[in-house]
C-alpha positions in Angstrom: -19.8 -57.9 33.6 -22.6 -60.5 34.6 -19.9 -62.5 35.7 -18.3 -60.6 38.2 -22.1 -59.1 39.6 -22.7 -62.8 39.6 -19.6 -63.6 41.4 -20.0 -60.9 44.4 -23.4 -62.0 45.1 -22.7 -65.5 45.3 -19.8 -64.8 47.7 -21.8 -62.3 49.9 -24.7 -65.6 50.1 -21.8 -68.1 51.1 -20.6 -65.7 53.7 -17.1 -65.2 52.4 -17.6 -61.2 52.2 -20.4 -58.8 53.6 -22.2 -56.3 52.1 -21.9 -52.6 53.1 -25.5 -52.5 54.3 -25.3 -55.4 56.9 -25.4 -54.5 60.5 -24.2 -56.9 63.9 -27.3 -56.9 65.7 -25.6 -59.7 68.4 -23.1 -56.8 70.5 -25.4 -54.0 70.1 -27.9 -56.2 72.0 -25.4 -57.4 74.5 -24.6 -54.1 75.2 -28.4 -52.7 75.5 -28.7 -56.2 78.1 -25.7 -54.9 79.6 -26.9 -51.6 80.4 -30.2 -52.6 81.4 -28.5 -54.7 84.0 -26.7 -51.8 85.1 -29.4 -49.9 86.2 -31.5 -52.8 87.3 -28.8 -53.7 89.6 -27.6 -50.0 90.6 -30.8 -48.1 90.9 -32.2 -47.6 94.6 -35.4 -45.6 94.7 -36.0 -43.4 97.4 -38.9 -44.0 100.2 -41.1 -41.4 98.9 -40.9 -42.5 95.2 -42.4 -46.3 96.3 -45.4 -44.7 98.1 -48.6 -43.2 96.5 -52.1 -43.8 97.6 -54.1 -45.7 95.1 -57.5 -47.4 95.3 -57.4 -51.2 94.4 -60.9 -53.0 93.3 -62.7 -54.4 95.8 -64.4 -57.6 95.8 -66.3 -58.4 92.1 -68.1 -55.4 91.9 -64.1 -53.5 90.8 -64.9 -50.4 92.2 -67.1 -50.0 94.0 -65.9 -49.7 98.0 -67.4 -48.7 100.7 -68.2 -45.0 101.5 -64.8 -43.5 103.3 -64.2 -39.9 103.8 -60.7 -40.3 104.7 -58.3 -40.6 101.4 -55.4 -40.2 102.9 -53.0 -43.6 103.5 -50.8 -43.8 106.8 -47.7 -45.7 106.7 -46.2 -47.6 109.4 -43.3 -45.5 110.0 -43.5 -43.2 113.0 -43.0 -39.5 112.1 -39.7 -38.5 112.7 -39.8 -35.4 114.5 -36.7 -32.6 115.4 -35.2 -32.8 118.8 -35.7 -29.5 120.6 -32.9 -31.2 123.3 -29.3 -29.7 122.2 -25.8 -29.8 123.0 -23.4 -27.6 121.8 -19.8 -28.6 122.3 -16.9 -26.3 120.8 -13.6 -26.7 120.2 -10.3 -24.7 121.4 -6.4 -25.1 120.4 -6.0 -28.2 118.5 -9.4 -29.4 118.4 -9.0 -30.0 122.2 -13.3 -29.3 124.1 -13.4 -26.0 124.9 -17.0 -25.4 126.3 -20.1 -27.6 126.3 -23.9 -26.1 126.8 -26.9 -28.0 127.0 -29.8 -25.8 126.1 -29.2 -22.5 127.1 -27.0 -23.9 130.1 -23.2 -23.4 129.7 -21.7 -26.7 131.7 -18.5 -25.7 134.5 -16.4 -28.8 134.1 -16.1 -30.9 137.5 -13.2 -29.1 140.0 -12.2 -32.1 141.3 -10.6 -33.3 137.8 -7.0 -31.4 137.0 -7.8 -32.2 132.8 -10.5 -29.7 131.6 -11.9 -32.4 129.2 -12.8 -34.9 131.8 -14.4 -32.5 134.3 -16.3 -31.4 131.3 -17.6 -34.9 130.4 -18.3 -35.6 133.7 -20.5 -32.9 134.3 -22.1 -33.5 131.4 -23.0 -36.8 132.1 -24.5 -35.3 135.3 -26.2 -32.5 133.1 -27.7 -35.6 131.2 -29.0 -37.2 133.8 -30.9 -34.4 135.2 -32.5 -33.8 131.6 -33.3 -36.9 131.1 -35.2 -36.5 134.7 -37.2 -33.9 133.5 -38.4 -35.0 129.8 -38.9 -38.4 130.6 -40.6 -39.3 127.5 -38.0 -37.6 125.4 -35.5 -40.2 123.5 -33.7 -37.5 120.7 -30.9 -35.0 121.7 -29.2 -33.1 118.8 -25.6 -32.6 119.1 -23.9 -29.3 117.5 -20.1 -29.2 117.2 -17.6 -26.7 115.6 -16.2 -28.4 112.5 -12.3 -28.4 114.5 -13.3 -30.5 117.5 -11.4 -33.9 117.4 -13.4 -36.3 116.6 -12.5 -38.6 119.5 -14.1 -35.5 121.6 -17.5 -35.8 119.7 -17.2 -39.2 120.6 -16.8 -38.9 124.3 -20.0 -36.2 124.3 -22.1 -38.8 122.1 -21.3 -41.0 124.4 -22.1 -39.5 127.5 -25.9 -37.7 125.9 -26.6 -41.5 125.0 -26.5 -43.7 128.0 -25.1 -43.1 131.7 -22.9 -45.7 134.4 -24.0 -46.2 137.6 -21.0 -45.7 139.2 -21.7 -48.1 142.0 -24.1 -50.7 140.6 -22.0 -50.5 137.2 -25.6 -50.4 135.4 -25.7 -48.5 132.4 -28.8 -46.5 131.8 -30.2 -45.7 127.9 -30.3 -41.6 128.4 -30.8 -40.5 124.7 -30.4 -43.4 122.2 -31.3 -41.1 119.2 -28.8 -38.3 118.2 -28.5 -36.7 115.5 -25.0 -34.2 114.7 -24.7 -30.6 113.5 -22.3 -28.5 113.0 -21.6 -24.7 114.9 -19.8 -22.0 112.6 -17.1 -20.6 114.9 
């Protein structure tokens, strides 16, 4: 009986057969590496989350700072405000532009164009113009459309809120660069 206890010991030592209590530390901490990578790589905080207001020490006294009644921290990005400019433009039969209002205006399309669509846009674009005449100072329009509108349509209103052609000088002309989309229940 010594023999054989004698035996199994030696071969566990020389690596020829493992006890039942060892454990393989090497792939448990590949895969702990692995999954820290993971979520170094993958995780994106948001804006908020980076940004608290602390107070670092100043100079060598570490702490003590000047008297300041204001606590509060600004950040450098502007405050993005909601557009009180809208558009509304809603869809008919096949997703085809039905109507278009800006504000409480409903827009007539052009009578010189034979296609609905284009005498809409065009009047639009004149609509825009004279909105753009009187908030000057305004760069934010907010664009509602019904969820059936072609999206080739949204395009063409986009297009037309954002800048305008000079139709004889060929100039184009930044209405309202920033536009943001909503949708209309029909």
């Amino acid at each position: 009986m010594r023999r054989r206890r004698h035996r199994v010991s030696h071969e566990s030592a020389s690596g020829g057969e493992f006890s039942s209590t060892s454990v393989f530390v090497t792939p448990m901490l590949d895969m702990a590496f692995q999954i820290l990578a993971f979520f170094v790589f993958t995780y994106s905080p948001a804006a908020l989350e980076g940004q608290f207001p602390i107070a670092l020490a100043q100079g060598e006294t570490a702490g003590e700072k000047e008297n300041k009644t204001d606590d509060k921290v600004a950040t450098d990005q502007p405050t993005e405000l909601k557009s009180t400019l809208f558009i509304e433009a809603r869809a008919r039969e096949k997703g085809r532009l039905a109507s278009l209002k800006v504000g409480t205006n409903n827009i007539e399309p052009d009578a010189n164009e034979t296609d609905r669509t284009e005498g809409l846009i065009k009047a639009l674009g004149k609509a825009m113009i004279e909105l753009k005449k009187t908030n000057p100072s305004e760069d934010r329009i907010t664009i509602k459309g019904t969820p059936t509108l072609r999206w080739e349509e949204m395009m063409r209103v986009i297009d037309t809120a954002r800048r305008s052609v000079d139709s004889k000088t060929n100039e184009r002309r930044d209405l309202f660069p920033r536009i943001s989309l909503g949708a209309i229940d029909q």
